[in-house]
Residue, then its C-alpha position, 0 to 999 in steps of 0.5 A: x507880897x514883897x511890894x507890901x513888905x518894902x513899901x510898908x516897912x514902917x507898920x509893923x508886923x501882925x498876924x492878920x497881915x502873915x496870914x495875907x501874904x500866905x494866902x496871896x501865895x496860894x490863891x485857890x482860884x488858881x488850882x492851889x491844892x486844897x491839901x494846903x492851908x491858906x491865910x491861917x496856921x497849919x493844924x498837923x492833922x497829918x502829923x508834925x511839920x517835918x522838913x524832909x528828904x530822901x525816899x519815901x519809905x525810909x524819909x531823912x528827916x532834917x527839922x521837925x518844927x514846933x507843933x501846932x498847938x504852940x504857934x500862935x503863942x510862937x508867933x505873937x512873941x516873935x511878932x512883939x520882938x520884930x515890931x519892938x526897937x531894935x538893940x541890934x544892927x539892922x543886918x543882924x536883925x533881919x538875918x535872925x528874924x528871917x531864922x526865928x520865923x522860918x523855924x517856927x514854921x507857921x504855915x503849911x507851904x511858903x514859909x521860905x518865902x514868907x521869911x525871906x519877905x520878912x528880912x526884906x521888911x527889916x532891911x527895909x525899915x534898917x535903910x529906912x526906904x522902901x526901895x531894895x537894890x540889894x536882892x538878898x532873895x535872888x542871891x539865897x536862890x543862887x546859893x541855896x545848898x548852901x542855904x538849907x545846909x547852914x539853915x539846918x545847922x543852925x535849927x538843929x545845934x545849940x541856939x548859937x546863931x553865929x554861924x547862921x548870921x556869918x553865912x547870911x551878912x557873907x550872903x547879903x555882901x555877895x549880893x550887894x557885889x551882883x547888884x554893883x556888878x548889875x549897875x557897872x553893866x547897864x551902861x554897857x547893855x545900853x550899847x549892847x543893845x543898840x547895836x543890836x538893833x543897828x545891826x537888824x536883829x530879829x525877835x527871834x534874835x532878840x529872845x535868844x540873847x534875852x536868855x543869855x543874859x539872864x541870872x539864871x542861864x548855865x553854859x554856853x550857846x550852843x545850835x540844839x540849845x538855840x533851836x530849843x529856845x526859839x524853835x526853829x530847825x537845827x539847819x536855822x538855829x545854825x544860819x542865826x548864830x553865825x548871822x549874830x557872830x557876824x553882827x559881832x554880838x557873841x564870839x565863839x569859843x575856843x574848841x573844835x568843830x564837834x564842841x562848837x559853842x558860843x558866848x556873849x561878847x564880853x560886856x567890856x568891849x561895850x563899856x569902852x567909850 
């Protein structure tokens, strides 16, 4: 979906192709519930589109989207905007039409992603390239509190859109800055890495440190943690850490011996020539 709507961000929008990439995401040869309509609108035979949370029985309900009968009438205006000229700067565009089609909420499931697809089509038709360096996607998933929170403001205030679009052009800097950062650091992982293999580390090893440097990792290395990931002993788990410690690949934290946890080392030692 994403390679489609980056590669071919010249082409413009229709329903058909929405309709595509909903269905892709929900593929019912893979066990997709067939509760969930795919490659078409929703039909609110169970009633509205609700966003909500909370208990079941007493349900806190933060949108309720346009009903069924009205999105492709819904659809077809925010098509013929999105494929007209745009009087706007590109940031600015992408930030409302991913707004305008996800409170629309045409589908049953995947809305979200849909739109975020849809402002990466923008951003890429703004750039006039094919290829996203900035991942406005993996940041949104970073901060998504505070996403859904400024999301639900802006479908529930007056149609003053501002505060929406401040937060989404502050997103996409902050996102532009992880992705230097990730740039500045290649060099540095390309050292990282081949002393790594200097030094003789197992696939175990390399799984492990594989972890650490993901977006996603939270805290430090610690042996339950390390003997989780690789499933190994709590006994084996404590020889490879202090093996990668001696190897000089992660350095222990300061602490005492019942809290003893451990980092990467700083990827500023490996950017110095």
């Amino acid at each position: 979906m994403i390679l489609d709507a980056t590669r071919k961000h010249a082409e413009g929008l229709t329903l058909e192709r929405l309709f595509g990439w909903q269905a892709g995401l929900f593929p019912r040869a893979r066990g997709a519930s067939s509760r969930t309509t795919v490659g078409a609108f929703r039909d609110d035979a169970s009633g509205p589109m609700q966003v909500v949370s909370g208990r079941v029985d007493a349900p806190i309900v933060h949108y309720e989207a346009p009903p069924a009968g009205r999105l492709r009438d819904e659809m077809e205006h925010f098509i013929t905007w999105f494929n007209g000229p745009p009087a706007i700067d590109g940031l600015v565009f992408a930030g409302i039409a991913h707004l305008w089609f996800v409170t629309i909420h045409p589908f049953d499931d995947g809305n979200g992603r849909i739109a975020r697809a849809i402002a990466d089509t923008a951003l890429s038709r703004a750039e006039q390239s094919p290829f996203r360096y900035v991942s406005m996607t993996a940041q949104i998933a970073r901060e998504k509190n505070a996403y859904y929170e400024h999301l639900e403001r802006a479908q529930r205030g007056d149609l003053n859109v501002t505060p929406w679009l401040k937060w989404f052009l502050e997103c996409y800097y902050r996102a532009t800055q992880r992705s230097l950062e990730t740039i500045n650091n290649v060099p540095a992982r390309s050292k990282f890495w081949s002393h790594a293999h200097e030094a003789g580390i197992s696939a175990r090893n390399k799984y492990v440190l594989e972890r650490l440097l993901e977006d996603d990792w939270q805290g430090f290395l610690t042996t339950p943690k390390y003997a989780k990931l690789a499933n190994v002993s709590l006994d084996t788990a404590q020889r490879d850490i202090a093996d990668l410690a001696l190897k000089q690949l992660i350095v222990r934290n300061p602490g005492g011996s019942k809290k003893t946890s451990y980092s990467l080392r700083s990827f500023d030692d490996w950017a110095t020539p």
